[in-house]
N, C-alpha and C positions, 0 to 999 in steps of 0.2 A: 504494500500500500504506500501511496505518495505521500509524504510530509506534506502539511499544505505551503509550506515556502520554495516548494517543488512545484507546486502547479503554476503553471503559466498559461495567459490568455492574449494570446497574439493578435486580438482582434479589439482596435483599440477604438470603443465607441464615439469619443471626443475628438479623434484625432482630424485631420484638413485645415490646415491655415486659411485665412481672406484678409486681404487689405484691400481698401480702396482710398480713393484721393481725388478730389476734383476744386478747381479756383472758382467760384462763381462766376469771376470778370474775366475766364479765357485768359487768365496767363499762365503760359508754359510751362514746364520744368523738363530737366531730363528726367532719367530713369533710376539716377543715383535713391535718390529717398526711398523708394518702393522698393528699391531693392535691400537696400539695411532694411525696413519694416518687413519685410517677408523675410529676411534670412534671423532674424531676433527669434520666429515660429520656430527658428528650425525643427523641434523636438514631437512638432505636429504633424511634421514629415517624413519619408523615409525613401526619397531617392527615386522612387518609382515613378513622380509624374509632379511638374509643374511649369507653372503659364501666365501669362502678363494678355492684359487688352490695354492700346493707347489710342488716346481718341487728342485728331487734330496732326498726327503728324505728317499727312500730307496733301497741305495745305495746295501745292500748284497741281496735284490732280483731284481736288477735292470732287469735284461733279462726277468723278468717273469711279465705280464700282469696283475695288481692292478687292482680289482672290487671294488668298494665301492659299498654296499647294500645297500639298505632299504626296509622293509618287514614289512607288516601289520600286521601279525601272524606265525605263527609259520608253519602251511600250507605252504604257501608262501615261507618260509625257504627253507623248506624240497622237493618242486616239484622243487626249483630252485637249489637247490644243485644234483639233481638226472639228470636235466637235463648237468648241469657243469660236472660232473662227466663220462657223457657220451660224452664229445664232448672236454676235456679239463685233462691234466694231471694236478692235484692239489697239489700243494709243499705244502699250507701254507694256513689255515681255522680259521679265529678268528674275536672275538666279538671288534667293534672299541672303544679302549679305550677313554671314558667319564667321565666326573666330575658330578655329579649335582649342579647346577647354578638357582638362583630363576628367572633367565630372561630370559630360557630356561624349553615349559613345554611339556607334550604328546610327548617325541621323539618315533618315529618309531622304529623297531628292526634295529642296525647298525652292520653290519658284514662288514669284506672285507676277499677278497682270491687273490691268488697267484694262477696266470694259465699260460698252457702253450698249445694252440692247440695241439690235438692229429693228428700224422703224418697222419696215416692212413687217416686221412677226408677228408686232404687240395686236396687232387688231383690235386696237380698243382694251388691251389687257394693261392695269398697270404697272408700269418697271419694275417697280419692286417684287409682284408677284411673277411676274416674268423670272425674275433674278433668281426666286426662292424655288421654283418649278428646275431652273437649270443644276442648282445647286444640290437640289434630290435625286437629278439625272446620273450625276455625275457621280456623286456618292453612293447608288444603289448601282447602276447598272454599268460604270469604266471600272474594270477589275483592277486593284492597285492604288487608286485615284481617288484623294480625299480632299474636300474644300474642306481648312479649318476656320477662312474668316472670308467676310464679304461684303463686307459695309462700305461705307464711302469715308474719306479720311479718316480712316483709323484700321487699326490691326491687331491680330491677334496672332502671340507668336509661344509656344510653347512645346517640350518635349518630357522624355523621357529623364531624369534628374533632380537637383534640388532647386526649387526655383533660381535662388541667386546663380548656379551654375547654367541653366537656359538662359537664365537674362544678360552673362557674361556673352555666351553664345552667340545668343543674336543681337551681342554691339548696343542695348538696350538704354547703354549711359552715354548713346550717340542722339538717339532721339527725344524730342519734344513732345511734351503731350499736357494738357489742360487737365483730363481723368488718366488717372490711371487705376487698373487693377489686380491685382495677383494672387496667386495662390498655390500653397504647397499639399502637396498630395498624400494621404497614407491609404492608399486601396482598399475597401474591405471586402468586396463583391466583383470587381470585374480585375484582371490583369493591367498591371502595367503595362502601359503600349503610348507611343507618341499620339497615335489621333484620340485615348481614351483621356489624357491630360484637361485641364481644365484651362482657362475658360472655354465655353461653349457659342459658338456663334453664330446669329442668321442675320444675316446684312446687317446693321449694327447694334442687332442687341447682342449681349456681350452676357454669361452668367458663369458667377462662380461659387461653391457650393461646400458645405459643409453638412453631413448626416446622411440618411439612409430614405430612401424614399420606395417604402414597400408597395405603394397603391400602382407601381412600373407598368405591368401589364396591362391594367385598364387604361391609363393615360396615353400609352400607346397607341392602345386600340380606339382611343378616339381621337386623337389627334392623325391617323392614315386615314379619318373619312374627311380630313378635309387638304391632304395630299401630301400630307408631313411622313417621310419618310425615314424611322428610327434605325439608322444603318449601325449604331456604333455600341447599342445596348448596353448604355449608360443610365441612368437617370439623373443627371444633368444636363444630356440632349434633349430629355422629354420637357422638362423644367425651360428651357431655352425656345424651345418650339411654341409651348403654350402659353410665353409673355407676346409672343409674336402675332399668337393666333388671335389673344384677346384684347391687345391694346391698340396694332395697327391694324386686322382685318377687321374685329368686330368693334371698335373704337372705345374700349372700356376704358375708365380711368385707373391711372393706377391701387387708389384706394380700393374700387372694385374689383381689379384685377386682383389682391392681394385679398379682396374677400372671397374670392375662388380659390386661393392656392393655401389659405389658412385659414378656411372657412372653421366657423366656430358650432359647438354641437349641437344639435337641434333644441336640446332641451333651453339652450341660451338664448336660440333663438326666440323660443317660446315666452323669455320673458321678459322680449325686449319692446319700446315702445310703436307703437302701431306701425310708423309710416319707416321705421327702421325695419320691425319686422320683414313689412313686404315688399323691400328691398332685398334681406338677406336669404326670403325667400325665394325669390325670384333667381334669384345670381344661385340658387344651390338646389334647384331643382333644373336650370338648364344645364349649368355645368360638372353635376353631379360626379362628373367621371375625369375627370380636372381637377379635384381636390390631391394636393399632396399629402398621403399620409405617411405619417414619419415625423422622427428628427429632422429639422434642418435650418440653418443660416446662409441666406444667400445672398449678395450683391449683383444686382440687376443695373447693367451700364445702358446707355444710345449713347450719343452726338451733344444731348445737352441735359442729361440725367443720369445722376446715379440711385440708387433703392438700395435699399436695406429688410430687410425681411425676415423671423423666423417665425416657425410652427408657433401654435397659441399656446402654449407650456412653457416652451424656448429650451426646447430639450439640446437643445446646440447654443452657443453663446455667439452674443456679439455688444458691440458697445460702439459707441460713437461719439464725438470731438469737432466741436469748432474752435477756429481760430480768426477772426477779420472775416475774409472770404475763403476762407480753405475749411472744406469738412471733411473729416475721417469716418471710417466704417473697420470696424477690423475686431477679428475673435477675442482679443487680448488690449487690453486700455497699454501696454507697455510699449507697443512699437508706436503708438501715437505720439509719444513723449518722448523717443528714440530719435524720428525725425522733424518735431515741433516743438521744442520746450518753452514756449509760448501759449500752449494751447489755454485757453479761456474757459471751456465747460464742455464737461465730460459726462455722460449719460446711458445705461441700461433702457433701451428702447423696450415699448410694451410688447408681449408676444401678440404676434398674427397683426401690429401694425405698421405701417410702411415709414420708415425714414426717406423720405423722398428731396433732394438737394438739386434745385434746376438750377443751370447756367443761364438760361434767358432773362427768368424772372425773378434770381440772384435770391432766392429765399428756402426755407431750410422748413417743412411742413411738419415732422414730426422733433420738438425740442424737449429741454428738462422741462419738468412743472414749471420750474419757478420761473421762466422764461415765456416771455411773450411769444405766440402763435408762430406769428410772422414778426418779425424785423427786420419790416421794410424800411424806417427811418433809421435804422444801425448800418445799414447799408451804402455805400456811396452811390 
């Protein structure tokens, strides 16, 4: 019989790092910060898988749709550039610039291209769904052939490793970005593998994840009837696909969207005020099968928002930090203070509410009690 300081449980429920970072007023930074704040997690990772989203850093092809590849062979390449070719006007075809780093090994072939649907196809379909239809082609049906990111100025760049080692990788403290986000990996359920790494992304929404999300199957299966194809049997693609499906196809807001994705339990429903009721009604009898359940904390990115999010228990941690116009999102209050010793107020967000921080309308929706709603006049 085992002593019990002999048993060991390799399966670490807490485990997946997240930071995020964004300036309200659009100014830049490199990569340096994000990456001391994801390497301070280190002990929440374990080499298998981590990944960065930056938004804003390519600004002179900003109008034109960023692929980031990855391609087994050279095969792969080439059916997947013939079919891009056919369905996409191409500005801009290149190899993504890498370093070699001993903490990064076996990468895939890494290209990205500059597209722009071709007129003739859309018939009245919009680009974006145009974009998202090529993007399931490619991933389900070119053998080899994975789009990891597909937004417009901005990227997602992630491997096999420790974060800080992928972000050394890909030159990470060369680029500019306004958000940024990152994440270190500890497996519990799917293998390490470069395209299983996080962040998740479809044209620019960007997600990264912490916990377990058992409801996989059904989520799934409702998100292929409306042509989302779940090639990489993760549940952080599924999570990725259904901010997609519900806030630019079906136009929900995000408070909405996160009443689907941490909807709360009937009986709470039951004993809430009327016109709230048939609201939370409403959103959990259509999207009944869109409910994440599980653990989880996740950072949900665009172009001019970051989210914050966990289950309504908060069986996953997270915490958040402002500073002037910079706000943090990240599992652990320490790397905030790692690269901001400035920071002004720090905060345990409610479970199943959304920390929502827009760069347009420079304001911050979910703060401490003791803080006013909005600080719009704190704002310049």
């Amino acid at each position: 019989m085992l002593r019990q300081h002999q048993i060991r449980d390799d399966k670490d429920f807490s485990g997946c790092s997240i930071f995020g970072m964004i300036n309200l007023e659009g100014k830049k930074v490199d990569g340096a910060p994000i990456i001391k704040a994801i390497a301070n997690m280190k002990e929440r990772s374990n080499g298998l898988g981590g990944g960065f989203a930056a938004y804003g850093i390519y600004p002179e092809l900003s109008d034109l749709y960023a692929f980031h590849m990855m391609f087994d062979d050279e095969r792969a390449r080439v059916e997947t550039e013939e079919f891009m070719c056919a369905s996409f006007y191409m500005e801009k075809a290149e190899i993504i610039p890498t370093r070699p780093h001993r903490g990064v090994s076996d990468p895939p072939l890494l290209w990205r291209y500059f597209l722009l649907p071709r007129e003739e196809l859309l018939d009245g379909e919009a680009e974006d769904d145009f974009v998202v239809r090529a993007v399931m082609h490619i991933n389900e049906r070119i053998e080899g052939a994975f789009v990891f990111s597909s937004g417009k100025n901005m990227g997602v760049f992630k491997g096999v490793g420790y974060p800080e080692d992928i972000a050394r990788f890909f030159l990470l403290d060369e680029y500019e970005a306004y958000t940024w986000v990152g994440h270190g990996r500890f497996p519990t359920n799917t293998q390490g593998w470069w395209g299983g790494a996080h962040p998740f992304n479809i044209l620019d929404w960007s997600v990264v994840h912490n916990g377990e999300i058992s409801s996989y199957g059904i989520n799934v299966r409702y998100l292929e009837m409306y042509g989302y194809k779940c090639t990489l049997h993760t549940d952080t693609e599924v999570i990725a696909y259904a901010v997609d499906l519900l806030v630019r196809r079906h136009r929900l807001s995000i408070e909405d969207m996160s009443k689907v994705l941490a909807a709360p339990l009937w009986e709470e429903i039951d004993r809430m005020p009327p016109e709230e009721r048939k609201i939370h009604t409403a959103l959990r009898q259509t999207y009944s099968s869109l409910l994440m359940n599980g653990p989880f904390s996740i950072i949900i990115s665009n172009n001019y928002q970051m989210i914050g999010l966990t289950d309504r228990i908060r069986l996953r941690p997270l915490v958040a930090g402002t500073r002037g116009n910079m706000v943090y999102i990240s599992s652990e209050e320490a790397p905030m203070h790692l690269v901001d010793d400035s920071i002004e107020h720090t905060w345990i967000p409610q479970g199943g509410v959304p920390i929502v921080a827009e760069l347009k309308k420079k304001k911050i929706v979910e703060e401490p009690p003791e803080m006013e709603l909005l600080r719009e006049e704190a704002l310049p």
